[in-house]
Backbone as CSV, one residue per row, in Angstrom:
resi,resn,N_x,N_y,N_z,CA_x,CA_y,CA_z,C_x,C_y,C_z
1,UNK,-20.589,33.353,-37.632,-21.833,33.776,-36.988,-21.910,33.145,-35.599
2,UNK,-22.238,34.074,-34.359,-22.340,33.690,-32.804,-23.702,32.789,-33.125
3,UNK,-23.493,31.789,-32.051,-24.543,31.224,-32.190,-26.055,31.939,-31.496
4,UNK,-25.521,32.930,-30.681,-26.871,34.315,-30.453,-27.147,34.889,-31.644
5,UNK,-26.368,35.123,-32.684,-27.244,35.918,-33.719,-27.574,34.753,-34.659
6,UNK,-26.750,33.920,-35.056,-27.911,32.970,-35.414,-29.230,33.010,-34.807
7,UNK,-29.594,32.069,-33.440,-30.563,32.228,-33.042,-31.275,33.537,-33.077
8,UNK,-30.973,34.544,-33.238,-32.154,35.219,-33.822,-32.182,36.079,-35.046
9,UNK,-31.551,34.808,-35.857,-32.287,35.096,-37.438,-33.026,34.035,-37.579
10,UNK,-32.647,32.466,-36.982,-34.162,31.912,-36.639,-34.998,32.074,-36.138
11,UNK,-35.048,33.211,-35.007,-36.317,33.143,-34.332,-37.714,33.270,-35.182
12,UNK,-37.637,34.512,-35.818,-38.206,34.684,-36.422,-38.905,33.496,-37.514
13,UNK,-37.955,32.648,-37.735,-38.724,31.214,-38.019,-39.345,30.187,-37.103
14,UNK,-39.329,30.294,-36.104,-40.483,29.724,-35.142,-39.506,28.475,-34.667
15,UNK,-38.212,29.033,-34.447,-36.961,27.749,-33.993,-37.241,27.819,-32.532
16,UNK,-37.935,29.309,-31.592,-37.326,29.220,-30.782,-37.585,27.970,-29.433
17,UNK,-38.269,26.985,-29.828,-39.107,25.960,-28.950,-37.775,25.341,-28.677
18,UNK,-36.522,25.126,-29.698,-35.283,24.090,-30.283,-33.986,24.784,-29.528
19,UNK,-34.028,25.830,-29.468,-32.750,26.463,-29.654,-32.650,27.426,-28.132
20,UNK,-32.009,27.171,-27.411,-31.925,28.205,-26.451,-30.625,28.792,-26.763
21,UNK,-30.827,30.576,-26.571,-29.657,31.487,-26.783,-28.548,31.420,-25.449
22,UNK,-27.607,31.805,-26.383,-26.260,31.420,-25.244,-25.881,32.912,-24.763
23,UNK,-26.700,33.897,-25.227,-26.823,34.930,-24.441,-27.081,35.149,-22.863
24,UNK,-26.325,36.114,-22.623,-26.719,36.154,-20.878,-28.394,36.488,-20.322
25,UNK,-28.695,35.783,-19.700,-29.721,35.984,-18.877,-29.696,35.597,-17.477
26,UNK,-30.954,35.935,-17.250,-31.195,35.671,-15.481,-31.056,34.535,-15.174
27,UNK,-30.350,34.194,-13.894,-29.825,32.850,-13.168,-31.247,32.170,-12.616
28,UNK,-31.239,31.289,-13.253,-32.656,30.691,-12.458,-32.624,30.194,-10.788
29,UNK,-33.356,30.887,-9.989,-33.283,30.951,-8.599,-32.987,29.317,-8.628
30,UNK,-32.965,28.766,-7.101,-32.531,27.239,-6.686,-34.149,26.983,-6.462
31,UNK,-34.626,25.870,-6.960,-35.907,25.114,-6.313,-36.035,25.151,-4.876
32,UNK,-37.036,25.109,-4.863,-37.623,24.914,-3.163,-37.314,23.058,-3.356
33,UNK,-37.224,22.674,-2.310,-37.334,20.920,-1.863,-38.839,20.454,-2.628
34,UNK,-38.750,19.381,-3.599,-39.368,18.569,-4.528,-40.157,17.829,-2.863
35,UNK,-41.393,17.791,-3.547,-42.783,16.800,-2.159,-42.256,15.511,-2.276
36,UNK,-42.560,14.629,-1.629,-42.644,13.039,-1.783,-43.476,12.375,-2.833
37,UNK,-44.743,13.501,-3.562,-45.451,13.238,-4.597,-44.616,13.777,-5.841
38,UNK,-43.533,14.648,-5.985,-43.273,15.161,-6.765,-42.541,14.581,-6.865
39,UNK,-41.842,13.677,-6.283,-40.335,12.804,-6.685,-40.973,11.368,-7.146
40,UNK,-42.109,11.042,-6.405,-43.199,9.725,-7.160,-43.550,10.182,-8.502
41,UNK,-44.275,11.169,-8.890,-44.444,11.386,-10.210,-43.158,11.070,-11.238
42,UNK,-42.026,11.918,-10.989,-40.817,12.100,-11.705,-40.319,10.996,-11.799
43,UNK,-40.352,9.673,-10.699,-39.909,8.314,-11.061,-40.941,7.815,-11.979
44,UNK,-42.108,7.946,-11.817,-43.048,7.449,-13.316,-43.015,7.576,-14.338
45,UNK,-42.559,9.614,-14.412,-42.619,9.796,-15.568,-41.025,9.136,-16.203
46,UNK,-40.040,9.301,-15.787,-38.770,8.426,-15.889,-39.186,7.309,-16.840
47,UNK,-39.917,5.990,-16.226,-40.021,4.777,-16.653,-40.722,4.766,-17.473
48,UNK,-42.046,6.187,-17.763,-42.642,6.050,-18.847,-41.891,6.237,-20.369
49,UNK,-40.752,7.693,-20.020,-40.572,8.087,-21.301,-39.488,7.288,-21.489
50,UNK,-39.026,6.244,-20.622,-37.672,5.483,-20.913,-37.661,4.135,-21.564
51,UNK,-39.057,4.070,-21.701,-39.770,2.917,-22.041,-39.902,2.692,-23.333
52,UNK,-40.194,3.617,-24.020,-40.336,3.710,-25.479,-38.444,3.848,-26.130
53,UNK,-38.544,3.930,-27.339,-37.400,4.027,-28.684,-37.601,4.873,-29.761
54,UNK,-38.519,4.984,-30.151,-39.146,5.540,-31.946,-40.411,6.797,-30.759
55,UNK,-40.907,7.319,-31.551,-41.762,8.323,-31.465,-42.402,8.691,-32.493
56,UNK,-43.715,8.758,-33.608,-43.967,9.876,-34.144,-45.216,10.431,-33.803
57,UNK,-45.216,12.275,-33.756,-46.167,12.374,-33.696,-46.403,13.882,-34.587
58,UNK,-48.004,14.404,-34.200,-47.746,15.745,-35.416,-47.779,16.732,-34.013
59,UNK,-46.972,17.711,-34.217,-47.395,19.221,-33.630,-47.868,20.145,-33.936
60,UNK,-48.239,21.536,-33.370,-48.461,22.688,-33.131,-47.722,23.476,-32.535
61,UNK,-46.936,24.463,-33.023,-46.136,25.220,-32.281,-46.589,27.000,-32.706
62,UNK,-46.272,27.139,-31.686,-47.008,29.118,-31.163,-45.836,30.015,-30.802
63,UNK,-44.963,30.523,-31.660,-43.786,30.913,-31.353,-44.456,32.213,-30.559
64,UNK,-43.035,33.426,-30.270,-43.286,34.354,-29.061,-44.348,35.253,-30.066
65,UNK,-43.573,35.361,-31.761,-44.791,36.762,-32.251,-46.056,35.901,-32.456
66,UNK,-46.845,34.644,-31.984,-48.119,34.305,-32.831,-47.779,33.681,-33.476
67,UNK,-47.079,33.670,-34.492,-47.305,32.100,-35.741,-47.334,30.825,-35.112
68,UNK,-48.633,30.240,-36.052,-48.669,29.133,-35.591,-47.983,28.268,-36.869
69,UNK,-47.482,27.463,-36.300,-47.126,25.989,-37.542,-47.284,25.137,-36.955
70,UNK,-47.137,24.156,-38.116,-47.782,22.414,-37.722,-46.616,21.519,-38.569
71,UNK,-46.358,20.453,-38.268,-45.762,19.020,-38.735,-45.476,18.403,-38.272
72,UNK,-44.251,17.611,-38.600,-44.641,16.015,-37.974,-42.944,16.307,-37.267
73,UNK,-42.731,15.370,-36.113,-42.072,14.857,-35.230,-41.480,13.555,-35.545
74,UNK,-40.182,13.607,-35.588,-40.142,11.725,-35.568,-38.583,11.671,-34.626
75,UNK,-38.551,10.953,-33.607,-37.841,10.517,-32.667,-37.126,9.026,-32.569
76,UNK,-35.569,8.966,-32.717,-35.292,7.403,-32.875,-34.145,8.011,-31.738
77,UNK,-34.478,7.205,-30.348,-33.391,7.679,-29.667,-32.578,6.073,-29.485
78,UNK,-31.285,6.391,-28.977,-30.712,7.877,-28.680,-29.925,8.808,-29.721
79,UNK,-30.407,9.884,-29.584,-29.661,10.924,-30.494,-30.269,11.516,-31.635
80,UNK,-31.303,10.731,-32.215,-31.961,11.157,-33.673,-33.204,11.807,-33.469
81,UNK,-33.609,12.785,-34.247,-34.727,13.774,-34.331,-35.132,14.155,-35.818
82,UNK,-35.840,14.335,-36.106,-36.238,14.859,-37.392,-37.572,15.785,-37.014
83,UNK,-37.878,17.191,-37.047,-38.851,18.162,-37.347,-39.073,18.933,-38.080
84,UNK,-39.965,18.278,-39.432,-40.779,18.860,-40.493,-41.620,19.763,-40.408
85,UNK,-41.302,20.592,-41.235,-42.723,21.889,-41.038,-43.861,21.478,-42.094
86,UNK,-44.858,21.403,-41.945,-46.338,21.332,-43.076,-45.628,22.750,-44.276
87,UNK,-45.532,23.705,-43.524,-46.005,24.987,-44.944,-44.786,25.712,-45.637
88,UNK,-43.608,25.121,-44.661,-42.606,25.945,-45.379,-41.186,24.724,-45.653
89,UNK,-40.321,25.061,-46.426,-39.193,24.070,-46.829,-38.292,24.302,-45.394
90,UNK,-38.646,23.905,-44.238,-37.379,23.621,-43.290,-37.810,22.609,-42.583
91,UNK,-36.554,21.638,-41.884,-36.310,20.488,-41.721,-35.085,20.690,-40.549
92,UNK,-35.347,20.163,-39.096,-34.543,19.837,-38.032,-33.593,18.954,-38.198
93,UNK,-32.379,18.497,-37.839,-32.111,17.067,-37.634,-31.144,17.236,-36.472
94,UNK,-31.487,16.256,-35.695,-30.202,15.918,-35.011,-29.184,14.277,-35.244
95,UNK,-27.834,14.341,-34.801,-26.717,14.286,-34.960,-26.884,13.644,-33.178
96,UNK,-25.374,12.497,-32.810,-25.059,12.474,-31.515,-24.594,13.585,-30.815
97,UNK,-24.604,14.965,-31.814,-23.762,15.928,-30.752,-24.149,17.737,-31.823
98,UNK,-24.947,17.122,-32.623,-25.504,18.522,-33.532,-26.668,18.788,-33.479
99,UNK,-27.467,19.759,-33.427,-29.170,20.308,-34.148,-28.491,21.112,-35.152
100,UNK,-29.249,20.263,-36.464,-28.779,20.688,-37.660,-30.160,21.277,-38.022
101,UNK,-30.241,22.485,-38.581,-31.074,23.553,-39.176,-31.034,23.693,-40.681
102,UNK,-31.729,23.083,-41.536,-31.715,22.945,-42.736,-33.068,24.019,-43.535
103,UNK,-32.631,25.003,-44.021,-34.059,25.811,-44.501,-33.448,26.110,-46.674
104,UNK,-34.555,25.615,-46.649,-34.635,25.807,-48.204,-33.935,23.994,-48.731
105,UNK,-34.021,24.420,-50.192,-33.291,22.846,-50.537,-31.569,23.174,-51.143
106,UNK,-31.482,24.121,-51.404,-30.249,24.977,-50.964,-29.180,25.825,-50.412
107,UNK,-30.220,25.655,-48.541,-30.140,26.731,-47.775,-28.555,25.454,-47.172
108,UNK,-27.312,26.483,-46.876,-26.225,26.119,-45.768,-26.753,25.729,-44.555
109,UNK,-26.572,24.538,-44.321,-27.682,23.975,-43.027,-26.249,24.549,-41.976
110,UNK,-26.898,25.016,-41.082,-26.734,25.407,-39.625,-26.675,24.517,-38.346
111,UNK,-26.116,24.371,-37.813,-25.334,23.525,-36.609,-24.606,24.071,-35.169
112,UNK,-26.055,23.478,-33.962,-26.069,24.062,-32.905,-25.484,22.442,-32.278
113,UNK,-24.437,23.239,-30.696,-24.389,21.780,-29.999,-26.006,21.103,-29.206
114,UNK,-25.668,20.014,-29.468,-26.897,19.302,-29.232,-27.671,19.951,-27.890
115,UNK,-26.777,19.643,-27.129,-26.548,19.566,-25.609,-26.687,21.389,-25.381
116,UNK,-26.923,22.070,-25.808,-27.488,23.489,-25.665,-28.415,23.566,-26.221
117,UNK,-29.195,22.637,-26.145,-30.753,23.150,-27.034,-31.760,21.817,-26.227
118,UNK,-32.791,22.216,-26.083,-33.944,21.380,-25.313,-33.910,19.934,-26.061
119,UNK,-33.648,20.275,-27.460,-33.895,18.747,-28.234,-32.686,17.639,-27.773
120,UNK,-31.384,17.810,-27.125,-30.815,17.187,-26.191,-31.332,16.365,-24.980
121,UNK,-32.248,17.069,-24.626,-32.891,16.411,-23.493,-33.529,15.478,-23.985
122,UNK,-34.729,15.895,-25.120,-35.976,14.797,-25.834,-34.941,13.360,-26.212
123,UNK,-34.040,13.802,-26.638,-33.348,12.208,-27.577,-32.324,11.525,-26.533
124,UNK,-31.943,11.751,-25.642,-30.605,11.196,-24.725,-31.745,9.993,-24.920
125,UNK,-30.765,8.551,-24.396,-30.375,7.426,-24.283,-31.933,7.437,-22.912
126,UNK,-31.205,7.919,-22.410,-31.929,7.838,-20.824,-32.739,9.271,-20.360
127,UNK,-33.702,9.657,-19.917,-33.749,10.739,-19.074,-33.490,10.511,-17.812
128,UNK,-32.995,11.467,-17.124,-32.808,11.050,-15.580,-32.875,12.788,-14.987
129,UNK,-33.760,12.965,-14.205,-34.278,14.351,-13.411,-33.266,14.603,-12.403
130,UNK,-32.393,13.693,-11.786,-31.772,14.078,-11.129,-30.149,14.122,-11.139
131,UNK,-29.553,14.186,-12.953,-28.516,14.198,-13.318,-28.451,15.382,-13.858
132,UNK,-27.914,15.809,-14.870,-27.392,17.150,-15.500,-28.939,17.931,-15.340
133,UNK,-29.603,17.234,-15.644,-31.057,18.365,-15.333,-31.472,18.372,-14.338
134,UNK,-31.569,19.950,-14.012,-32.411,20.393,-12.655,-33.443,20.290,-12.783
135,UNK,-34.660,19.758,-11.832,-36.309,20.477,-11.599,-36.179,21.344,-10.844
136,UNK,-36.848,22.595,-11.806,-36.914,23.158,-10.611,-38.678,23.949,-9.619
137,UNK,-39.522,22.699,-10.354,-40.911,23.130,-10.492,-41.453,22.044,-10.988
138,UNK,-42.351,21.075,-9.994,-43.170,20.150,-10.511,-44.896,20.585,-10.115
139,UNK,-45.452,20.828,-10.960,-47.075,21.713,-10.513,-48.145,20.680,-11.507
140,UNK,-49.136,20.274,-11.062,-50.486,19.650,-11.623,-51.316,20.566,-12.094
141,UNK,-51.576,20.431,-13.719,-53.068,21.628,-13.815,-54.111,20.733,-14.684
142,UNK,-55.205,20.630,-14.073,-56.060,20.005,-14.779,-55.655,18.863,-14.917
143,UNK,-55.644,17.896,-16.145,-55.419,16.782,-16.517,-53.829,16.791,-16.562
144,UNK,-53.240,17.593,-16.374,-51.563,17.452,-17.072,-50.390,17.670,-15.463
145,UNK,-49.296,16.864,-15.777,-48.360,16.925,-15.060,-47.184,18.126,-15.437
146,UNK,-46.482,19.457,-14.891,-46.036,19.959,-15.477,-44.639,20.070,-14.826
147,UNK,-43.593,19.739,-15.166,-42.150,19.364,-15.191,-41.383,20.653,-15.532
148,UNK,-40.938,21.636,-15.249,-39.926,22.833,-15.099,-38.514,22.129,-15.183
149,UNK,-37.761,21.569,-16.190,-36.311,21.924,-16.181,-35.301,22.880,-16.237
150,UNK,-34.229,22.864,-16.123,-32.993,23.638,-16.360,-31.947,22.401,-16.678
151,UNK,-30.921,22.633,-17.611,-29.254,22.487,-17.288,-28.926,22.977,-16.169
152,UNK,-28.409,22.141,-15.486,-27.085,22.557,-14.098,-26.228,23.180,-14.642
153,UNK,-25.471,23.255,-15.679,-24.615,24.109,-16.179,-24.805,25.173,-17.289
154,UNK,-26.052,25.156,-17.143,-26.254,26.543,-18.181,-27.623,27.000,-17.763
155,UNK,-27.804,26.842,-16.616,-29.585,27.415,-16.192,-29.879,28.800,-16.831
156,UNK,-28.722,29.472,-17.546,-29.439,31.025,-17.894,-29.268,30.919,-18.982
157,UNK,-29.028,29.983,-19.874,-29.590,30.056,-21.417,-31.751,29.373,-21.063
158,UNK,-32.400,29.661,-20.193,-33.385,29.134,-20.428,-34.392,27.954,-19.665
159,UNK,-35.600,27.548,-19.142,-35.881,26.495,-18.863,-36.855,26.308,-19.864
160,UNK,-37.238,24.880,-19.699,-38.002,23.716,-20.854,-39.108,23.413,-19.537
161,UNK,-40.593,23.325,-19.906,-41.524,22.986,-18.958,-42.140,21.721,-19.953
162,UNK,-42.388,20.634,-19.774,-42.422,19.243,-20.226,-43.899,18.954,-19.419
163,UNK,-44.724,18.585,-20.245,-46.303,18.420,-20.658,-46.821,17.089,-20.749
164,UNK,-46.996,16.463,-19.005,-47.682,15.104,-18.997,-48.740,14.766,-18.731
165,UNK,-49.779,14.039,-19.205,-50.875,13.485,-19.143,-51.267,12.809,-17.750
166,UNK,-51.622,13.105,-17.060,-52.100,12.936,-15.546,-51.952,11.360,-15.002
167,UNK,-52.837,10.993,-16.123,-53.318,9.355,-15.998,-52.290,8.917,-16.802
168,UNK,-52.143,8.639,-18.575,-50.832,8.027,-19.040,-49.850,8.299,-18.932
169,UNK,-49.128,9.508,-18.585,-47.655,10.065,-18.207,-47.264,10.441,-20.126
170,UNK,-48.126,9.827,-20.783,-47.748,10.950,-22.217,-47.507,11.850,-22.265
171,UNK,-46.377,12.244,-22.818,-46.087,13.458,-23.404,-47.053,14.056,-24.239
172,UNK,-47.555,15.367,-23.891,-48.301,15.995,-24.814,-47.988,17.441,-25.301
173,UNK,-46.737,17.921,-24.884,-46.147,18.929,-25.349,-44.897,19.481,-24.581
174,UNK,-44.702,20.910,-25.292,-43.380,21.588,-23.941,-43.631,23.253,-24.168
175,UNK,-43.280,23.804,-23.227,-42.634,25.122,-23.907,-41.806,25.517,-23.294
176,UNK,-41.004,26.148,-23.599,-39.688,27.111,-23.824,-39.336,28.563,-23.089
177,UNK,-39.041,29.163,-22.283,-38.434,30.298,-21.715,-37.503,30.197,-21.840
178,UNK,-36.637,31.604,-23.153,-35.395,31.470,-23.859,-35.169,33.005,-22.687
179,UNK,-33.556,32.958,-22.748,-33.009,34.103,-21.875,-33.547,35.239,-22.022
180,UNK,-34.271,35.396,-23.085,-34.831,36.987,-23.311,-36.117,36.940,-22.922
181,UNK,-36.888,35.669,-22.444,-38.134,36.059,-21.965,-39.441,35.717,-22.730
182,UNK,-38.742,34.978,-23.740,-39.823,34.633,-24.610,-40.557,33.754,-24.814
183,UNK,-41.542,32.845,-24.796,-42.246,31.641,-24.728,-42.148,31.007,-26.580
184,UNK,-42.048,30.106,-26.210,-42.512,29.296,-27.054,-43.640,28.450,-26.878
185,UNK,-44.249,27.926,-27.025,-44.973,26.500,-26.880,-45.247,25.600,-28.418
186,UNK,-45.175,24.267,-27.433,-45.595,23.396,-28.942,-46.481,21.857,-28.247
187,UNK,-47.540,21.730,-28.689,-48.166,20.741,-28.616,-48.307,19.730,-29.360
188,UNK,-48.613,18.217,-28.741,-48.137,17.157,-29.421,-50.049,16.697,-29.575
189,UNK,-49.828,15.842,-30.826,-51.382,14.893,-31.086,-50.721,13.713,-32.208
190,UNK,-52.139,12.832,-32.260,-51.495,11.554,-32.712,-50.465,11.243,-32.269
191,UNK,-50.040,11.004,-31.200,-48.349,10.469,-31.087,-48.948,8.697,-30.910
192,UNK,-47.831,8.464,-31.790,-47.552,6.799,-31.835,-45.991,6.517,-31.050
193,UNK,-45.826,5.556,-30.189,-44.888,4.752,-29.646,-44.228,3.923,-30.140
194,UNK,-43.275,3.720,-30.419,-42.649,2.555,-30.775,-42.742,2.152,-32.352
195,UNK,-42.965,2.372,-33.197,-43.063,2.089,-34.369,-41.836,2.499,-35.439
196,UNK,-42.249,1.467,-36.270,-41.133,1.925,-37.549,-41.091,2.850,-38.192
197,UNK,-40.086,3.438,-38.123,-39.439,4.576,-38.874,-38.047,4.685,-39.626
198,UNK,-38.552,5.152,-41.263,-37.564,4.874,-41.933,-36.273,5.487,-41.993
199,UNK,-35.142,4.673,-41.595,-33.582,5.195,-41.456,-33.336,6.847,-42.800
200,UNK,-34.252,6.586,-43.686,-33.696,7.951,-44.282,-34.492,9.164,-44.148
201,UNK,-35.225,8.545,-42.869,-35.689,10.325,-42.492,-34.595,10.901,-41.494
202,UNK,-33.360,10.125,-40.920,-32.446,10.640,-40.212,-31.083,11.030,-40.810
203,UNK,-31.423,10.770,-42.334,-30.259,11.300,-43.161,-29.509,12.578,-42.860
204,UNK,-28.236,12.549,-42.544,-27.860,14.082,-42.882,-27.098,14.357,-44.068
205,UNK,-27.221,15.731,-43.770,-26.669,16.632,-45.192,-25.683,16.156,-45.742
206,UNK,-25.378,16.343,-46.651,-23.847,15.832,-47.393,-22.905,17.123,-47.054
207,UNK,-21.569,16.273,-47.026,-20.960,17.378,-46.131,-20.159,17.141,-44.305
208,UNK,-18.985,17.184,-44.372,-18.505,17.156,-43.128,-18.741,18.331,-42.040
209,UNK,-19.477,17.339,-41.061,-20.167,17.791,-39.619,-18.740,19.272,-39.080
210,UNK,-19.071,20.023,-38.105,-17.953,20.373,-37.518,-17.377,19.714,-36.485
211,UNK,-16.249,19.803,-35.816,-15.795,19.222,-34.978,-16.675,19.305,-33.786
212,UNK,-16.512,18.109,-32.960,-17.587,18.169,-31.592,-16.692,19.198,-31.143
213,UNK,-17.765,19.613,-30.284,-17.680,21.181,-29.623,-16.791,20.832,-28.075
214,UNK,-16.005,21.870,-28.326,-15.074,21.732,-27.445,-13.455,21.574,-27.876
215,UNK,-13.755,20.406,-29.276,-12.599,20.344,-29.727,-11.743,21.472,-30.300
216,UNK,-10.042,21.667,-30.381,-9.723,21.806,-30.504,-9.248,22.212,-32.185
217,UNK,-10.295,21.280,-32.812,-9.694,20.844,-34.469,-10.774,22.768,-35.022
């Protein structure tokens, strides 16, 4: 299975916030030149989100048809993710180099490279705005700071718009423009910083991973 038709036999499960398609789409034009306020913000927000380790918090996500779902978030970087759904049996995980897609308690969990999907960005070690990720759009609305990424090397699977709190630089959500045009959004509440979180919510499946991507094996 291409990892395009995968992605859209998940869509329809409300993946698409996670998963950008490796289908062709439109080249995202080049940014206009970032302000002197827009490169001050982006160093804040830097030190804010670089600051923390652990993450949990609960979401809301609004895929492209309307469904809404809710659950919990839990973040141990670098590299680990876990996203629980409240109403249905599926479960995210990431891997140093997988988004593993686990649906049912007998479903063949599914395995995207990390690093082609937005949840790459959330868990790296470091964020840094002016390495593999492009801005290409820093805009203020209301209370929130709003951050437009791309991949430099894959700007047409998609950009990720990243949701900061004016005054704390919190993260309070993201959404998603996948190559076909579709929005996602997902909003964050209760988020806690830094706290303990137990090593077996980052369990993975039983079962050998595939080879990192690229390889040869």
């Amino acid at each position: 299975m291409t990892l395009l038709r995968a992605f859209r036999g998940l869509a329809g499960a409300g993946l698409a916030a996670l998963l950008l398609t490796a289908g062709a789409g439109a080249q995202t034009p080049d940014p206009g030149p970032l302000s002197t306020q827009d490169r001050a913000d982006l160093k804040r927000i830097e030190t804010k989100v670089n600051g923390f380790r652990t993450l949990r918090t609960r979401f809301r996500q609004i895929s492209p048809n309307g469904r809404i779902d809710r659950g919990d978030i839990f973040i141990q970087r670098p590299g680990q993710m876990r996203i629980q759904f409240d109403r249905r049996d599926l479960v995210l995980l990431t891997s140093r180099l997988w988004l593993i897609v686990i649906q049912g308690k007998h479903g063949e969990p599914q395995h995207f490279p990390l690093n082609a999907t937005p949840a790459g960005i959330l868990v790296r070690s470091e964020i840094r705005f002016d390495r593999d990720i492009r801005v290409t759009r820093v805009r203020r609305a209301g209370q929130q700071i709003l951050v437009t990424v791309v991949r430099r090397e894959s700007s047409h699977r998609g950009q990720m718009t990243l949701a900061f709190d004016r005054d704390t630089l919190d993260l309070s959500g993201w959404t998603v423009l996948d190559a076909q045009g579709e929005l996602t959004q997902v909003f964050l509440s209760e988020t806690q910083l830094d706290v303990a979180l137990d090593p077996s919510l980052f369990a993975l499946p039983a079962g050998r991973l595939p080879a990192p991507p690229g390889s040869d094996r």
